[in-house]
MIKOL-674134 format. One line per 4 residues: number of its first residue (from 0); for each residue y, z negated, x of C-alpha. Coordinates in nm, 4 decimals. Example, Ala and Ser with C-alpha at 12.3 -4.5 7.8 and 13.67 -1.06 7.14 Angstrom:
residues 2
0	-0.4500,-0.7800,1.2300  -0.1060,-0.7140,1.3670
This chain:
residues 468
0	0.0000,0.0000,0.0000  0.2156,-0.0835,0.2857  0.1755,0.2704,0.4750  0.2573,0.4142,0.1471
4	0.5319,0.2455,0.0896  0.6785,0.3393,0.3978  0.5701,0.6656,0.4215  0.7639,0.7037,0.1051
8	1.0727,0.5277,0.2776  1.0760,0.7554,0.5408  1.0321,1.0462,0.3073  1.3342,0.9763,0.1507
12	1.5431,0.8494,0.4112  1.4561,1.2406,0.5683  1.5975,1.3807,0.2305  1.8796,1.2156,0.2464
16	1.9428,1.3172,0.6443  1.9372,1.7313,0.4803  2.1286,1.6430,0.2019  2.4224,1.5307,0.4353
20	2.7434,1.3479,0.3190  2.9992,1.1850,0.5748  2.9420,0.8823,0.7006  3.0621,0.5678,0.8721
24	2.7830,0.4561,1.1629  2.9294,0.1488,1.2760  2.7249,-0.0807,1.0873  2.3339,-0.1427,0.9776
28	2.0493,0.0087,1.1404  2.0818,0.2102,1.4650  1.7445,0.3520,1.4012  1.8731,0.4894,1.0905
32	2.1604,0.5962,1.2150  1.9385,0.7745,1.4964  1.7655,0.9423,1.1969  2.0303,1.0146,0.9369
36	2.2005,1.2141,1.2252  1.9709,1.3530,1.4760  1.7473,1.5142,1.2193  1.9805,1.8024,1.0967
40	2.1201,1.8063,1.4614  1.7572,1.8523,1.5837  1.7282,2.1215,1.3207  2.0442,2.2525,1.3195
44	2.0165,2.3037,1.7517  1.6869,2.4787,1.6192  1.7971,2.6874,1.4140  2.0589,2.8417,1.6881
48	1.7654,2.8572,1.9191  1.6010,3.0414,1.6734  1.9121,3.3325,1.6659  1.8444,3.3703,2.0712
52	1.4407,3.3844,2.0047  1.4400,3.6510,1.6759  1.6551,3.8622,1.8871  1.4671,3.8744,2.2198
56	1.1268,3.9196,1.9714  1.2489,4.2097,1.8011  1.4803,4.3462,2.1220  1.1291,4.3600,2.2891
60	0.9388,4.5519,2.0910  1.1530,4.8143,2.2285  0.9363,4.8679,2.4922  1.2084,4.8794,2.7350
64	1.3028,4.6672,3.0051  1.6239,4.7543,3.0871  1.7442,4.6865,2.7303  1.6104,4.3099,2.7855
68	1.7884,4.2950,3.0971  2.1009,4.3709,2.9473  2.0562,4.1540,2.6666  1.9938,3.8757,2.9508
72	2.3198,3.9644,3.2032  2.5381,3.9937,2.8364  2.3942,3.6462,2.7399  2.4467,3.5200,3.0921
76	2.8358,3.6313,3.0376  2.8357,3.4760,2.6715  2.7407,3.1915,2.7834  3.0994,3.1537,2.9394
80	3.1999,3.1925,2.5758  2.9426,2.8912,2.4565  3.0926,2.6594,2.7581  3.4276,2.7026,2.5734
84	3.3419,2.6460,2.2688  3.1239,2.3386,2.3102  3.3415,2.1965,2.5189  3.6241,2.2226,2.2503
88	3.4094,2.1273,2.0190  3.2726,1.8110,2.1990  3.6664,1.7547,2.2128  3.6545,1.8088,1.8365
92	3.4015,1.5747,1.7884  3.5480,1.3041,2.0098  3.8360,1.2971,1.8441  3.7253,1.3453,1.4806
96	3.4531,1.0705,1.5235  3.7243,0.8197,1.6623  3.9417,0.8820,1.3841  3.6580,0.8356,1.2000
100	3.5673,0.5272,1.3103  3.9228,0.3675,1.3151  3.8973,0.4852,0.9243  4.1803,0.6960,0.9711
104	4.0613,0.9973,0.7427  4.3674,1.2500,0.7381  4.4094,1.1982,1.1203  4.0710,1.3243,1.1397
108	4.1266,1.6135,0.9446  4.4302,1.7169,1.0920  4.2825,1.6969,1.4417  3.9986,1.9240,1.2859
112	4.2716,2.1697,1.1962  4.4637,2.1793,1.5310  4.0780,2.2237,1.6846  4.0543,2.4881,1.4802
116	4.4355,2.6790,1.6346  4.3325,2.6375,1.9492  3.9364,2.8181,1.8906  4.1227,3.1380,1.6915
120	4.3496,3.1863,2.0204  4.0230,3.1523,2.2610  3.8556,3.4167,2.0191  4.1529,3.6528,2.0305
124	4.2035,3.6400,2.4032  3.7416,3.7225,2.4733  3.7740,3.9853,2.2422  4.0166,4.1851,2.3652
128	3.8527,4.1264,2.7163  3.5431,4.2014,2.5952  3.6459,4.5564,2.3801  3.8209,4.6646,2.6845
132	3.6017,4.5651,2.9599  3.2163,4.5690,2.7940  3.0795,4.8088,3.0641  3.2287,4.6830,3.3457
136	3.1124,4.3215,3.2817  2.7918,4.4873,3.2805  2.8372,4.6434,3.6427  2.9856,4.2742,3.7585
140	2.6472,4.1632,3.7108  2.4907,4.4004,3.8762  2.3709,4.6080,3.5904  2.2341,5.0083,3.7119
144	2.4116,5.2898,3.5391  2.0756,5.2833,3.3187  2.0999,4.9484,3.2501  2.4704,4.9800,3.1116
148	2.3742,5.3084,2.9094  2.1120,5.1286,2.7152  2.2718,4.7902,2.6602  2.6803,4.8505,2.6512
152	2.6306,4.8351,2.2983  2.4882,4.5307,2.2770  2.7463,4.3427,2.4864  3.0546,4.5107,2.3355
156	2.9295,4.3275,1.9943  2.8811,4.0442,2.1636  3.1955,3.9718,2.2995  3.4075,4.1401,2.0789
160	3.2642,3.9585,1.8004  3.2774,3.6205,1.9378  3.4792,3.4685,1.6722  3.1524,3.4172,1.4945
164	3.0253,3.2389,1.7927  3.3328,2.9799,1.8561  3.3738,2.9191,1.4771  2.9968,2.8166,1.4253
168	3.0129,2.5832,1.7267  3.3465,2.4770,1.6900  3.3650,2.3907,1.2838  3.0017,2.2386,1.3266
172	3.1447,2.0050,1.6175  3.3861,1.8451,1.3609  3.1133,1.8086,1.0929  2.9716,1.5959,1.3441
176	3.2469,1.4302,1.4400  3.2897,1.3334,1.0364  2.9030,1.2113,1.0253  2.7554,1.5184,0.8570
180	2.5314,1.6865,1.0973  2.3562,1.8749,0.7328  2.6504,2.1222,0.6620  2.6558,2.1897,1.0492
184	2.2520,2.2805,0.9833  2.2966,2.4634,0.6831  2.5106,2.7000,0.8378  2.2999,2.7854,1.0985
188	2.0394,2.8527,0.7869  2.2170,3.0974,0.6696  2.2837,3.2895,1.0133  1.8822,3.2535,1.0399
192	1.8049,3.4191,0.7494  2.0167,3.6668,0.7492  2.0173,3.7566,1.1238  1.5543,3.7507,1.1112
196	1.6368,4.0203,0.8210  1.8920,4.2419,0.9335  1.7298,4.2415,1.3009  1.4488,4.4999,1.2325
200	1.6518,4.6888,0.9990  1.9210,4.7677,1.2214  1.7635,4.8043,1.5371  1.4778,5.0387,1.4509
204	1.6737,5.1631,1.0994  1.5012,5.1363,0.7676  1.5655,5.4033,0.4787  1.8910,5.5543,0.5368
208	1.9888,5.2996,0.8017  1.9688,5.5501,1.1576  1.7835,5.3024,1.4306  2.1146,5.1400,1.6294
212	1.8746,5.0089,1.9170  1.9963,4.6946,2.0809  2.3080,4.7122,1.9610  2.1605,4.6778,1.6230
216	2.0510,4.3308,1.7529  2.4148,4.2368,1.8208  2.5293,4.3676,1.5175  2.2592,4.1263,1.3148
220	2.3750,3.8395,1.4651  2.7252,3.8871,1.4000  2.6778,3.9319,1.0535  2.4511,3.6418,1.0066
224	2.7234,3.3999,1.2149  2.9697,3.5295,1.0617  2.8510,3.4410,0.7015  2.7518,3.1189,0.8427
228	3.1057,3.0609,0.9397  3.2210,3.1682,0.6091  2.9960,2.8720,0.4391  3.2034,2.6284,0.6481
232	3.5363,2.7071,0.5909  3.4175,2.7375,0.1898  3.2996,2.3594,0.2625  3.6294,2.2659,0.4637
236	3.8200,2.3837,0.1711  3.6043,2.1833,-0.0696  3.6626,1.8480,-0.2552  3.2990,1.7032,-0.1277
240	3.3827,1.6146,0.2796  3.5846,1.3347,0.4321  3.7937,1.6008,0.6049  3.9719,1.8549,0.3802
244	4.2246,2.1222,0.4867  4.5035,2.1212,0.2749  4.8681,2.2460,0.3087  4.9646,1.8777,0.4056
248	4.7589,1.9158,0.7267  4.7404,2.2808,0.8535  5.0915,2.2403,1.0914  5.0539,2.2582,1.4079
252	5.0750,1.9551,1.5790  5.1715,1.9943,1.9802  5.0630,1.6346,2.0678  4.7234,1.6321,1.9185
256	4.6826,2.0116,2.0312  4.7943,1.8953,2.4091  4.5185,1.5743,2.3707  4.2417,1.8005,2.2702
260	4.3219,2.0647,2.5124  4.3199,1.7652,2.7902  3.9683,1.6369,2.6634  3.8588,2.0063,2.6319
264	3.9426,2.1259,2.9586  3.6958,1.8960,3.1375  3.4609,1.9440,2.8953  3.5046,2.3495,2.9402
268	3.5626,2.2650,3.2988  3.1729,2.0923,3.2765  3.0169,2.3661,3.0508  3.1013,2.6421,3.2478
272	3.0260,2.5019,3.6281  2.6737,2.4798,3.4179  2.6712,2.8230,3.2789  2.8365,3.0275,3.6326
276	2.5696,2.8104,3.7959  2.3202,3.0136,3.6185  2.4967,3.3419,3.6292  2.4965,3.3036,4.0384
280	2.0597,3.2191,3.9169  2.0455,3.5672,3.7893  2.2273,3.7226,4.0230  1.9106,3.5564,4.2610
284	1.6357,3.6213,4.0273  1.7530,4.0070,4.0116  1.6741,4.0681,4.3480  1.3345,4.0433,4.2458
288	1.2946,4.3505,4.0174  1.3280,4.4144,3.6144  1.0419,4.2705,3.5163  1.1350,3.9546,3.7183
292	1.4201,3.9183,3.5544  1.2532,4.0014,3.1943  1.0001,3.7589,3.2174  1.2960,3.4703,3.3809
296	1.4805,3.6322,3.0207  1.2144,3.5594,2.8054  1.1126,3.2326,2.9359  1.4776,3.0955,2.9336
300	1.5163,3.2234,2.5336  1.2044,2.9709,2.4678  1.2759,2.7296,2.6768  1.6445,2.7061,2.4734
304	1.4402,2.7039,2.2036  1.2763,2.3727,2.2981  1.6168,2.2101,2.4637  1.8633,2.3088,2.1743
308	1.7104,2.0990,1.9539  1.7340,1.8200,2.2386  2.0764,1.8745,2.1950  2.0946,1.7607,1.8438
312	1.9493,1.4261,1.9732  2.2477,1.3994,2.2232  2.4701,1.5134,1.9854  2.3785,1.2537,1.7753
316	2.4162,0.9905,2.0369  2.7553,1.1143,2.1023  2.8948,1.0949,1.7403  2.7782,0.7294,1.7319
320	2.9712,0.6297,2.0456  3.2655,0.7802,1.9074  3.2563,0.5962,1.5650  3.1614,0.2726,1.7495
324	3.4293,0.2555,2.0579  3.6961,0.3626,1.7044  3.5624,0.0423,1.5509  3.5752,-0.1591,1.9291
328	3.1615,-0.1983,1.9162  3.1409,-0.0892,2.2340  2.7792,-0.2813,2.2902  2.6779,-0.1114,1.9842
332	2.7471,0.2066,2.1183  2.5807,0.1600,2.4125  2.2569,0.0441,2.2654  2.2636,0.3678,2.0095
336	2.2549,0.5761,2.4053  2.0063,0.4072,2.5370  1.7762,0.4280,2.2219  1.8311,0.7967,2.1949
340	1.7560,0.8894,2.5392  1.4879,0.7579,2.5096  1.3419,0.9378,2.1700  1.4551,1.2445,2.3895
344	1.2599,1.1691,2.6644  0.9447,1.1463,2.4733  1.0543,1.4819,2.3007  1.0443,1.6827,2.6242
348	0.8133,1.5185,2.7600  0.5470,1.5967,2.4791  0.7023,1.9961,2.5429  0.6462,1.9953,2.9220
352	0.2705,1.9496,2.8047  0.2574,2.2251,2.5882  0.4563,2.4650,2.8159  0.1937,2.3549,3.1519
356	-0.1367,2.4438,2.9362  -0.0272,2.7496,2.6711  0.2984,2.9089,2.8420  0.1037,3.1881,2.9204
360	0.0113,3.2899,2.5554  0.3566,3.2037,2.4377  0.5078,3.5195,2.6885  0.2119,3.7252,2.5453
364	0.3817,3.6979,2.1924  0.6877,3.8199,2.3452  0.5769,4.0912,2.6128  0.2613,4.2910,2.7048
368	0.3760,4.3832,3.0640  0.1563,4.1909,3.2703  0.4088,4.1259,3.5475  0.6488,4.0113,3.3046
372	0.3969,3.7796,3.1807  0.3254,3.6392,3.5313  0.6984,3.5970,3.5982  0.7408,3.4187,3.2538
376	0.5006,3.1534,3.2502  0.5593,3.1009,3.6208  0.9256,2.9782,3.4954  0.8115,2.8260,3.1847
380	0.5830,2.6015,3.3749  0.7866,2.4758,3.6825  1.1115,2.3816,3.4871  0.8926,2.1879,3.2206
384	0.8606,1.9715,3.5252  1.1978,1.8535,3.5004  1.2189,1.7996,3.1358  1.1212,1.4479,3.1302
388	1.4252,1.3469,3.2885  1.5718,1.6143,3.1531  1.5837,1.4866,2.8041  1.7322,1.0959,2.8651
392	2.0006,1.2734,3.1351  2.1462,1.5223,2.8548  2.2214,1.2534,2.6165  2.3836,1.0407,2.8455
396	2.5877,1.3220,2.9708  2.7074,1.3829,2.6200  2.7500,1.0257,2.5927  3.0328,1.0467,2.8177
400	3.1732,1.3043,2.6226  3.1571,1.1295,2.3091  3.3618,0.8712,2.4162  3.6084,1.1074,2.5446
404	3.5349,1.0976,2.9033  3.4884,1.4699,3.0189  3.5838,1.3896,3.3862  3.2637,1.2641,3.4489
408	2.9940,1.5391,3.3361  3.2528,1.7700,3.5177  3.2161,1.5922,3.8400  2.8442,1.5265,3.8181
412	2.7604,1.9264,3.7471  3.0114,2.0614,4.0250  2.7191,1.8687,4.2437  2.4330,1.8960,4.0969
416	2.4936,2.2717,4.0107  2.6787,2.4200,4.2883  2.6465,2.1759,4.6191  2.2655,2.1500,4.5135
420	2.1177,2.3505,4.2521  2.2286,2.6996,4.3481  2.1882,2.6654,4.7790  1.8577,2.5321,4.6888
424	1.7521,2.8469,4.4883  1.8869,3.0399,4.7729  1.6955,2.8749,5.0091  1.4096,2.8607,4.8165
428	1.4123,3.2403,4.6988  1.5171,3.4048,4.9893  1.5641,3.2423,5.3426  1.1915,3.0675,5.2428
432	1.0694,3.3953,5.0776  0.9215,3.1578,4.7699  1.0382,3.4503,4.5700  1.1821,3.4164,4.2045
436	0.9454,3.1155,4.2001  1.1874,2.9340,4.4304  1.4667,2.9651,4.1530  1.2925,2.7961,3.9017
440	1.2090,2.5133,4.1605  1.5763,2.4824,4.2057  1.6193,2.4818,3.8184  1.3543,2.1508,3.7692
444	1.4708,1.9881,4.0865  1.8102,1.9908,4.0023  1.8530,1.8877,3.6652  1.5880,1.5904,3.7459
448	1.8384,1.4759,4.0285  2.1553,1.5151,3.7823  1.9900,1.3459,3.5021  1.8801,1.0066,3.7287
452	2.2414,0.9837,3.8962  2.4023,1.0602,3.5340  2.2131,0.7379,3.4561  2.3306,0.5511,3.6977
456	2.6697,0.5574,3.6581  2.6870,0.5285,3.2697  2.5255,0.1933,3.3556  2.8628,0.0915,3.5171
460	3.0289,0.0900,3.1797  3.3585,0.2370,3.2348  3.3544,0.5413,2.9740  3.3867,0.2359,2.7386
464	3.7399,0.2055,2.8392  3.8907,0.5733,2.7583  4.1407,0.5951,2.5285  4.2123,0.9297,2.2935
């Protein structure tokens, strides 16, 4: 009677985590607060894995593996274009979650807006990049003529439509920020759905539709973030959420748009010393031939799969520091980190399991070239090595961010990505001729050594002190 009983408990308490509303985590359970917001963060962080995955599926039935390699160097470049936007949104959901916290509702929401000024601008300023210079970020790279004939397509609609892309993050940062991590999921639903059905359809054409190729992937996606952007702003506009735009808060507000740019810009700063640390990887793994590089491609898109939803478990963890250090619980906050990283842990942990014993099978599913194969579990398998640590590092990284302390994260990545992570691939892959092998050492090595000295230092305690 007892197992049923909670059983049922649990049952419901996972309805109401989908359901979503806004809420206050600064009191009751910390376990439930855990639960009410890592579970549509979890799925939510799926859910944009699941965009990167359906494309490289579909994109590789192609047959072709210059069109996966630019899909890869074009998703190496757009991740400059996630860095910014998670690291305005983590400013986003800094602020929003101490507002939050210090029960200041319409300060919330009109930090939310002034977020939401500064991500249009970004957009405006990639695109126009992006229309203008597609092809020759392409060559940057390192892309052959061939390469860029097949896949220019693909990363003009990438980067020219990249509103899509900073509007998801960006909007679903502040949902977070408010306490509801299930419009921020829903959302990415919607891109799913619609993204896994226009994919086929526009790449190899259906009916009238002419086959667009992988620019037809591109295209998909766009569409399918797009409409998931439009479900936000229908929601932001809405009577239902704590934070409402209105015509009382959409002025621009210099100070709060000079605070968030200050919080942003190490947070930015952080993201992308991550993400040009793995465009310098590529630039490595490259050397090694196409198929190399598709099989590094294809292991990375699953391997995202498995850490996004990690993510959502951080983010989680970061939204309750925010709301706790707004309410002065600092202790509380703490002990909500600690707790986390440690469900995280066990996560990856359990993955790094699965990836030793079946990666091989998984990059069957994906590709049928047999070196690609070999080059794909080979990855999948060494960087599951670092995962365990992996997993408890990440959250206390975005720890620090939650409480508004980007300086940190940006310090500890310059080192552990560029004074460590990228000479040792170097090393590794060339001067000890380990091959493209060597890189994904580097990869597992270094994020193990980031994540224990992460640790270390958010035991001293002094993120508790940052004011925003």
């Amino acid at each position: 009677m007892k197992v049923f009983t909670k059983t049922a408990s649990l049952f419901n308490l996972f309805k109401e985590a989908i359901k979503g509303s806004e809420q206050n985590f600064t009191e009751g359970s910390i376990n439930r607060a855990i639960f009410l917001l890592s579970i549509p963060m979890i799925l939510e962080m799926a859910m944009e894995s699941l965009l990167a995955v359906v494309d490289i599926f579909f994109i590789s039935r192609l047959n072709d593996n210059n069109a996966v390699t630019a899909v890869g160097l074009t998703e190496s470049v757009s991740g400059i274009i996630y860095s910014m936007a998670m690291g305005l949104g983590m400013a986003a959901t800094a602020m929003v979650s101490r507002r939050i916290g210090e029960k200041d509702s319409p300060g919330a929401a009109i930090a939310a807006v002034n977020a939401l000024y500064i991500g249009a601008a970004l957009s405006v300023i990639i695109s126009l990049s992006g229309i203008l210079f597609y092809k020759d970020v392409l060559r940057l790279m390192g892309a052959s003529e061939e390469i860029v004939s097949v896949g220019s397509g693909y990363t003009l609609w990438i980067l020219g439509g990249n509103f899509t892309i900073v509007g998801l993050f960006l909007i679903n940062a502040i949902f977070r920020g408010a306490g509801n991590a299930a419009i921020a999921m829903q959302s990415l639903w919607i891109a799913n759905i619609l993204n896994m059905i226009l994919d086929p359809i526009l790449i190899f054409g259906w009916g009238p539709i002419e086959p667009m190729g992988v620019a037809g992937a591109a295209i998909a996606t766009n569409i399918g973030r797009g409409a998931g952007v439009l479900f936000q702003l229908y929601y932001l506009y809405g009577e239902k959420g704590i934070i409402k735009i209105r015509k009382s808060n959409i002025k621009i507000d210099w100070n709060i748009i000079t605070r968030l740019l200050k919080i942003a810009s190490g947070n930015v700063g952080q993201f992308l010393i991550s993400t040009a640390s793995w465009l310098f990887l590529a630039r490595i793994i490259v050397n090694f031939g196409s198929a190399a590089f598709a099989g590094y491609q294809i292991a990375i898109r699953v391997i995202i799969f498995t850490i996004l939803p990690s993510w959502g478990m951080a983010n989680a963890a970061a939204t309750l520091v925010g709301q706790n250090l707004g309410a002065k619980q600092p202790e509380r906050a703490e002990e909500s980190v600690w707790k986390a990283g440690f469900l995280n842990m066990v996560f990856l942990g359990l993955i790094s399991i699965v990836f030793y014993f079946v990666s091989e099978p998984i990059m069957k599913f994906f590709s049928s070239d047999l070196e690609v194969i070999r080059y794909g579990t080979q990855c999948l398998r060494i960087v599951a090595f670092g995962y365990v640590f992996f997993g408890y590092g990440m959250v206390i990284v975005q720890s620090f961010n939650g409480a508004g302390d980007s300086r940190t994260p940006t310090i500890l990545n310059l080192f552990g990505y560029w004074f460590f992570q990228i000479p040792l691939a170097y090393v590794l892959a060339i001067k000890l001729d380990f091959g493209a092998s060597g890189s994904f050492w580097a990869i597992a090595i270094a994020e193990s050594v980031l994540a224990i000295v992460a640790i270390i230092i958010f035991r001293r305690g002094t993120w508790k002190n940052i004011k925003i």
